[in-house]
VEXMAR-942132 format. One record per residue (C-alpha): y negated, x, z. Coordinates in pm, 1 decimal, padded with zeros to 6 digits, always signed. Layout:
BEGIN
- y  x  z
- Y  X  Z
...
//
This chain:
BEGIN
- y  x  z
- -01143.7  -23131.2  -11286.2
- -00840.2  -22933.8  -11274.6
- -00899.1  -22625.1  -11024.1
- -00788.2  -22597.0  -10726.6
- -01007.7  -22640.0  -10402.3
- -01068.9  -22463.0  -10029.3
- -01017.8  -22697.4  -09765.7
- -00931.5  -22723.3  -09399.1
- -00603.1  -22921.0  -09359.9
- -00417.0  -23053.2  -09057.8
- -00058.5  -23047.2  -09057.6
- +00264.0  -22918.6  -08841.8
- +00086.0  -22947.9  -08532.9
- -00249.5  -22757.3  -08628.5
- -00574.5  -22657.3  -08870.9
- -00481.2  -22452.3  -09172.8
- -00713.4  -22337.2  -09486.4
- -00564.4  -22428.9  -09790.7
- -00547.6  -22455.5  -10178.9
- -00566.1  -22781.1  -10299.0
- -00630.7  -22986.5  -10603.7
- -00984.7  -23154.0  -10681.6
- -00923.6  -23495.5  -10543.9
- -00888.6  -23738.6  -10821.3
- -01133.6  -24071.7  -10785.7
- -01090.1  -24407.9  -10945.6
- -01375.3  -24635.8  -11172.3
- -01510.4  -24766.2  -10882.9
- -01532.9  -24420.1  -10619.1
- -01709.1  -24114.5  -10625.7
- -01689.6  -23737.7  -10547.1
- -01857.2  -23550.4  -10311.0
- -01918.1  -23173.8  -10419.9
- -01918.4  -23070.2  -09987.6
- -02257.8  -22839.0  -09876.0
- -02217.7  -22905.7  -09516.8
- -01973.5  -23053.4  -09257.0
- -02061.5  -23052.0  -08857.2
- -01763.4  -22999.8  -08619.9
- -01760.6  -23269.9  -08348.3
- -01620.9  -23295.9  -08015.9
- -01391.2  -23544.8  -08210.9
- -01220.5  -23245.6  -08432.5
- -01197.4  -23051.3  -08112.4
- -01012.3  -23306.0  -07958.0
- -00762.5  -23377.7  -08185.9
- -00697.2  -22990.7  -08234.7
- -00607.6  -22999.1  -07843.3
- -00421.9  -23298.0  -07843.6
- -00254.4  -23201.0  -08096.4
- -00073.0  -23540.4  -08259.3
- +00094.0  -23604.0  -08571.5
- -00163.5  -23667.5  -08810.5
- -00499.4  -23617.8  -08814.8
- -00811.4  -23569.0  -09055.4
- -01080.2  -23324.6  -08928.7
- -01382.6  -23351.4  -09034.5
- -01673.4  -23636.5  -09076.5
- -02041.4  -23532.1  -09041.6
- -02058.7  -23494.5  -09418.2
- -02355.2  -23406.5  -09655.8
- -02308.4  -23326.1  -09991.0
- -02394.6  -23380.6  -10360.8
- -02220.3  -23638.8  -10600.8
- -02045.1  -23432.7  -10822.6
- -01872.3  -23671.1  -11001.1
- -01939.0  -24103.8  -11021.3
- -01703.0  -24304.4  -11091.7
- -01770.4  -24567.5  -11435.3
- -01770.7  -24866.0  -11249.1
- -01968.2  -24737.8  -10980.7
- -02345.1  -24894.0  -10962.4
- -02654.0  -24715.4  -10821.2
- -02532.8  -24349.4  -10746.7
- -02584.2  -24104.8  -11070.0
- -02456.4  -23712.9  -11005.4
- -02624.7  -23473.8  -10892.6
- -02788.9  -23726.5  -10591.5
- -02735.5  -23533.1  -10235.1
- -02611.1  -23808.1  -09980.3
- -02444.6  -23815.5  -09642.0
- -02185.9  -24026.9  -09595.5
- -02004.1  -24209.2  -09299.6
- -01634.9  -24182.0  -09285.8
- -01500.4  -24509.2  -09156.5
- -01614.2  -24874.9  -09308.1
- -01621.0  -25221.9  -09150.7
- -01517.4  -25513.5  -09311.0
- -01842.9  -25741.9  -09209.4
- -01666.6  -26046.9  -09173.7
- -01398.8  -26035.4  -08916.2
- -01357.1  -26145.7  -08539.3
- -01483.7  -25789.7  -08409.5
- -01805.1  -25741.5  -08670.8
- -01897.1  -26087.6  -08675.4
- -01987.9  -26024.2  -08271.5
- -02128.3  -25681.4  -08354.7
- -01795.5  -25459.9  -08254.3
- -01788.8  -25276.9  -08553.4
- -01564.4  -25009.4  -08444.7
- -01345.3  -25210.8  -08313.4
- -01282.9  -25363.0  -08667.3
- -00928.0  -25309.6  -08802.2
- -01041.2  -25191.3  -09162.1
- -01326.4  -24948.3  -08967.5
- -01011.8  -24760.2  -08800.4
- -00749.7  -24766.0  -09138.4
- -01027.9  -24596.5  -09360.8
- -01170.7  -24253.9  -09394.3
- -01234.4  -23995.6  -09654.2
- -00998.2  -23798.7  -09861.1
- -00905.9  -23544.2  -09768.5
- -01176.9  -23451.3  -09452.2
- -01515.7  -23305.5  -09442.1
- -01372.5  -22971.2  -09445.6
- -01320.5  -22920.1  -09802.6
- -01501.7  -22842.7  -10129.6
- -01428.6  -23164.6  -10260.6
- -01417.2  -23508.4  -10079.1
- -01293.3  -23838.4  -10231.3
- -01541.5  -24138.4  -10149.6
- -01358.7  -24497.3  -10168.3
- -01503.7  -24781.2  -10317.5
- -01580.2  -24924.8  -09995.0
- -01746.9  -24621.6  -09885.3
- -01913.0  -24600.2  -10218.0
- -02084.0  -24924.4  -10131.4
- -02157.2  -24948.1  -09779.4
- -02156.3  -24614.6  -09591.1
- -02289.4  -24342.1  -09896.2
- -02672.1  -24363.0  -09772.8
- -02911.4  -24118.1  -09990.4
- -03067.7  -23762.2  -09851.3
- -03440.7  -23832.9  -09865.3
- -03585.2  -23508.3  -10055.7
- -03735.3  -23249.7  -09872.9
- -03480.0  -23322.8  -09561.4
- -03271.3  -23033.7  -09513.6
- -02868.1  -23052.1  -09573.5
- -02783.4  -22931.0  -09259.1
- -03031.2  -23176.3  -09071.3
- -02868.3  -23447.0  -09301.6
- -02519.6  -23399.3  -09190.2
- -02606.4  -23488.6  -08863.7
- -02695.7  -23820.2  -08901.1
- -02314.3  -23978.5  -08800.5
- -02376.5  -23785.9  -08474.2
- -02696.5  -23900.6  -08401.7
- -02594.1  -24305.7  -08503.5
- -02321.7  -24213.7  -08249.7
- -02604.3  -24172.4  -07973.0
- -02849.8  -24432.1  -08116.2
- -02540.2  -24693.6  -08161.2
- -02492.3  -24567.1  -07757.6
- -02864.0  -24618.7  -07621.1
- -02906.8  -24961.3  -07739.7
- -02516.2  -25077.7  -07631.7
- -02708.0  -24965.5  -07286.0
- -03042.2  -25132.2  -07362.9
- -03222.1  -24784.6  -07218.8
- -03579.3  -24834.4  -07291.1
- -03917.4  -24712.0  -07173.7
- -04017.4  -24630.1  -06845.0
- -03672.9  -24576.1  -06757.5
- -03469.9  -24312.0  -06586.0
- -03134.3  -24204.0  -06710.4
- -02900.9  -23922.7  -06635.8
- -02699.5  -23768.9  -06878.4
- -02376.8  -23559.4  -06768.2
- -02255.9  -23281.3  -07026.7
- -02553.1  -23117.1  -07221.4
- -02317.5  -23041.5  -07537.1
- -02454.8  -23132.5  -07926.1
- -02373.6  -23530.3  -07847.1
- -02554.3  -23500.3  -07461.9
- -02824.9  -23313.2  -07587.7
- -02898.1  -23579.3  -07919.3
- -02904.7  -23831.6  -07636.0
- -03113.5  -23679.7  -07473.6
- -03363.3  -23594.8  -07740.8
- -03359.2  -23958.5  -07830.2
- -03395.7  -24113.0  -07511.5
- -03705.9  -23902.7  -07476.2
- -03805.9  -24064.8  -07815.8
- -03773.4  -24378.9  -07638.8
- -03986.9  -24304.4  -07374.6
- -03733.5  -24239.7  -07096.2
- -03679.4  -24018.5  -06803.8
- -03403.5  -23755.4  -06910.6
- -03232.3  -23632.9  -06599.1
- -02901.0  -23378.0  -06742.0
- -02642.9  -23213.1  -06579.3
- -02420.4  -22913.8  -06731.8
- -02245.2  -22589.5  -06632.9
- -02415.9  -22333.5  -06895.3
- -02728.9  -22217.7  -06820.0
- -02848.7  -22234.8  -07184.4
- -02817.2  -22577.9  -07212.0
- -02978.0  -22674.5  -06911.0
- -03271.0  -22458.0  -07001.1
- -03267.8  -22620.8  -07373.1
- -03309.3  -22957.0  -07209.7
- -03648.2  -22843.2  -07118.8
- -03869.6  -23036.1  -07362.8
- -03694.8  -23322.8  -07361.0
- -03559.5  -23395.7  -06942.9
- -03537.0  -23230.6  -06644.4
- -03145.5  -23033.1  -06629.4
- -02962.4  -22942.0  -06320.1
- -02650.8  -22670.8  -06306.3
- -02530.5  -22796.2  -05998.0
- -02416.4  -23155.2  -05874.7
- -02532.5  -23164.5  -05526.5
- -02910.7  -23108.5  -05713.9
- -02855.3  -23345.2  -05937.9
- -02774.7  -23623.1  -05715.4
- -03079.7  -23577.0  -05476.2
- -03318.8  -23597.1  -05809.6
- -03061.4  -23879.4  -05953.3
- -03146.5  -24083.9  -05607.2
- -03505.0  -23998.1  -05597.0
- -03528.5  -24149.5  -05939.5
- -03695.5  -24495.7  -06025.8
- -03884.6  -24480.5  -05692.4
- -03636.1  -24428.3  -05470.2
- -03420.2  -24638.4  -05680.2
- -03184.6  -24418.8  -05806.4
- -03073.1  -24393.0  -06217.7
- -03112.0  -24675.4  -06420.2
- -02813.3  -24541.4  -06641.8
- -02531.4  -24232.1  -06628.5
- -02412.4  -24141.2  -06945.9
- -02073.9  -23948.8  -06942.2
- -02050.2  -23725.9  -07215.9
- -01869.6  -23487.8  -07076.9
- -01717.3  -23454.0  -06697.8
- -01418.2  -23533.2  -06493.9
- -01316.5  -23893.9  -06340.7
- -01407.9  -23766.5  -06023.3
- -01711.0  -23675.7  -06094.3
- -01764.8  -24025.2  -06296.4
- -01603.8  -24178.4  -05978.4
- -01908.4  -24006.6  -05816.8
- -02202.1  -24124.7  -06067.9
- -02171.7  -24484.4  -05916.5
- -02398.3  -24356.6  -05629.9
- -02645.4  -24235.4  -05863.3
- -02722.7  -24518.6  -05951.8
- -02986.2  -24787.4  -05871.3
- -02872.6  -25117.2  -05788.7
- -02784.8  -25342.8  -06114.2
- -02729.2  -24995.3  -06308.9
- -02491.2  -24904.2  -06584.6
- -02201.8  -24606.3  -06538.5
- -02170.3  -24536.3  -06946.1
- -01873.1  -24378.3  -07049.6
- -01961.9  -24176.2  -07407.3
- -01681.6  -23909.7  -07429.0
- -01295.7  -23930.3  -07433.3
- -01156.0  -23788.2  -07130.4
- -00833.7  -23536.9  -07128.7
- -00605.5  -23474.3  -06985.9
- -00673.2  -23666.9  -06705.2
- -00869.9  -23994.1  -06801.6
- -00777.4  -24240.2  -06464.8
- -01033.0  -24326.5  -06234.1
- -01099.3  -24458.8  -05915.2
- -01345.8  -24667.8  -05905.8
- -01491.6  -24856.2  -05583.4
- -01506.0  -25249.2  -05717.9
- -01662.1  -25390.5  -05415.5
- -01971.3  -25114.6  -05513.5
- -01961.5  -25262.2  -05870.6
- -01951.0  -25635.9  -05721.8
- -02185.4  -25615.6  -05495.7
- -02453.3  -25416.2  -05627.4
- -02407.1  -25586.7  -06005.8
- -02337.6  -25217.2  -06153.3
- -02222.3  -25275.7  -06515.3
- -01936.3  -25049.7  -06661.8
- -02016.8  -24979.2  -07035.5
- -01917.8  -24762.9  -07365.4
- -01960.6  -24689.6  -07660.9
- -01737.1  -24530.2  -07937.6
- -01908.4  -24511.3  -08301.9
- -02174.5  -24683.9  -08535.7
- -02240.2  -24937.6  -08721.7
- -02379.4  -24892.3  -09065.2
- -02743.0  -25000.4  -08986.7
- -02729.3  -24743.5  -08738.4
- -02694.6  -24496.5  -08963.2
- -02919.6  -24552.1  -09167.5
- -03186.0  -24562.1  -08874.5
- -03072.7  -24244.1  -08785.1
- -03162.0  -24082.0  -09076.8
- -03463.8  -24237.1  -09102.5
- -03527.0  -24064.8  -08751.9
- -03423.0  -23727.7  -08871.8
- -03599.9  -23758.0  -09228.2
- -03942.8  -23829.6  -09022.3
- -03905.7  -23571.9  -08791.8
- -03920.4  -23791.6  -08467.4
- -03538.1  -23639.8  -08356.1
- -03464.4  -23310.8  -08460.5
- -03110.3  -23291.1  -08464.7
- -03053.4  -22958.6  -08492.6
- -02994.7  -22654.0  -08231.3
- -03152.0  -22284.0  -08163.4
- -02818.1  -22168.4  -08097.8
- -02657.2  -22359.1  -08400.0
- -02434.5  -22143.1  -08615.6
- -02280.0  -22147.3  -08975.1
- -01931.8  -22102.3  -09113.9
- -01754.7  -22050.6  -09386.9
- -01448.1  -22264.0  -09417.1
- -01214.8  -21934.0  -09389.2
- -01379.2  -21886.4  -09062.9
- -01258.9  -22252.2  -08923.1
- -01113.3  -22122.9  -08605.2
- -01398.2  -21890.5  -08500.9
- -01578.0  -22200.3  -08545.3
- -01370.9  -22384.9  -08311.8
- -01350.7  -22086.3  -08050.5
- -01757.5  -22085.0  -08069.8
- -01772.6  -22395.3  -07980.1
- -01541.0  -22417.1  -07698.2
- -01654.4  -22130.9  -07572.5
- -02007.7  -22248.8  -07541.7
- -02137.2  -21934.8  -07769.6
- -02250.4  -22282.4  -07988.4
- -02378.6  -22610.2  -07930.6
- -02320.2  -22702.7  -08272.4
- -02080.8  -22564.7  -08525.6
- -02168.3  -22602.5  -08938.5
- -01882.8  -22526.6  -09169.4
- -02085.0  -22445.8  -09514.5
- -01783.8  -22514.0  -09758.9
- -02047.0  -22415.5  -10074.1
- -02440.0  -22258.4  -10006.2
- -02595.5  -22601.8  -10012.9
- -02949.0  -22619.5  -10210.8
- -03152.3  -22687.0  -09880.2
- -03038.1  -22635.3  -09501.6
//
């Protein structure tokens, strides 16, 4: 292929749209013709923090436009999400299930971002983290799957499980999957946020609370009398996380699930954590059997990953995306870089 390509680039210090070649794949990778990229929390971050390089984009779905010769299993045409960093499987970090702490996970990614008409699949995502749309599942549905593994990769790093009560703080896209698939699980949802909408959107799936002081009193009602099992952070300040550690019951878990900026430093009381056995825990991305149980969960219906208030973009409207988003006029944000076949 020798035209030239949309796609949503990062350089000098910020997000441009741009003209670029069709990314050229070797025998053994294959080419992903993009119909639908989410923007994460992730992107948003990086946009604010600004650094020196950066890729945006990684909650891909898409159809294989191209397959490399030497490439066994995938034909063209297939649609297929895809995850955008890899594990080795044999190192010091994967061997004792950190995955994302492995040093190949955090050296690969795809070429050139999720934001583009065209993304390059390695070989080593080509054979470990390209998993296949089942048919009738929408794209836009299917793009969400890395966000979802995200949460699922989360709830069982805390061991949540049925019967429990757990409280999560900041009702965005990633606090409300969590929430929707705690409920799966069978637990309590307790959720805290600022925006009205999102508190009221928690409604099938929790009980939400717009201000702190409410939150706490149903927090240490919880479990009995108890008080919270778990607090996920998903969102917040460090004084407020500093704060969580009374919400929770005795032998709990404080669960960090969000990077915090500009300000991530926390005081924390250890003689609370030591005496009460409160365990401090996080979680940062999936491993590739998560994934695939997350679609599996999407594809059957039993977590709908997708939002009332969700809205579409073309990838010349990037930054409206972005200002959506932060804005809180979206939970979610889909940048649609061709009309895919199925949302």
């Amino acid at each position: 292929m020798d035209e030239r390509v949309k796609a949503i680039l990062y350089r000098g210090g910020r997000a441009e749209l741009a003209d670029i070649p069709v990314p050229e794949i070797g025998p053994d990778e294959l080419l992903l013709a993009m119909e639908a990229c989410g923007l994460c929390g992730t992107d948003l971050m990086k946009l604010g923090a600004k650094p020196e390089r950066a890729v945006l984009g990684h909650e891909l779905c898409g159809r294989l436009a191209k397959v490399g010769r030497d490439v066994r299993g995938w034909r063209e045409g297939e649609r297929v999400v895809a995850a955008h960093h890899v594990p080795c499987g044999d190192c010091h970090y994967c061997r004792r299930g950190n995955v994302s702490m492995c040093r190949q996970f955090k050296a690969t990614n795809v070429e050139p971002g999720g934001f583009c008409e065209y993304v390059k699949l390695s070989a080593l995502h080509a054979r470990h983290s390209t998993l296949r749309v089942p048919d009738g599942l929408g794209t836009e549905a299917a793009s969400q799957t890395e966000p979802l593994a995200c949460c699922l990769r989360n709830v069982k790093r805390l061991g949540a499980r049925a019967g429990d009560a757990v409280g999560v703080v900041g009702l965005g896209a990633i606090g409300q999957l969590t929430a929707r698939l705690l409920s799966h699980l069978g637990v309590r949802v307790l959720g805290l946020d600022l925006d009205a909408g999102r508190v009221k959107s928690l409604a099938r799936y929790g009980r939400g609370y717009l201000e702190a002081d409410a939150f706490e009193e149903a927090a240490r009602a919880a479990g009995q009398g108890r008080g919270l099992d778990a607090v996920i952070l998903s969102a917040g300040t460090p004084a407020l996380a500093g704060r969580a550690v009374g919400w929770l019951r005795d032998g709990g878990s404080l669960n960090v699930f969000a990077s915090f900026h500009p300000d991530p430093r926390l005081s924390l009381d250890l003689n609370q954590v030591y005496h009460r056995e409160l365990s401090l825990i996080s979680s940062y991305s999936p491993a590739l059997e998560d994934l695939r149980e997350a679609l599996e969960l999407i594809a059957s219906g039993r977590v709908d990953p997708l939002f009332a208030d969700q809205r579409r973009y073309e990838l010349a409207r990037f930054e409206e995306a972005v200002a959506d988003v932060r804005a809180r006029r979206a939970t979610k944000a889909i940048l649609l870089p061709r009309e895919p076949a199925s949302r």
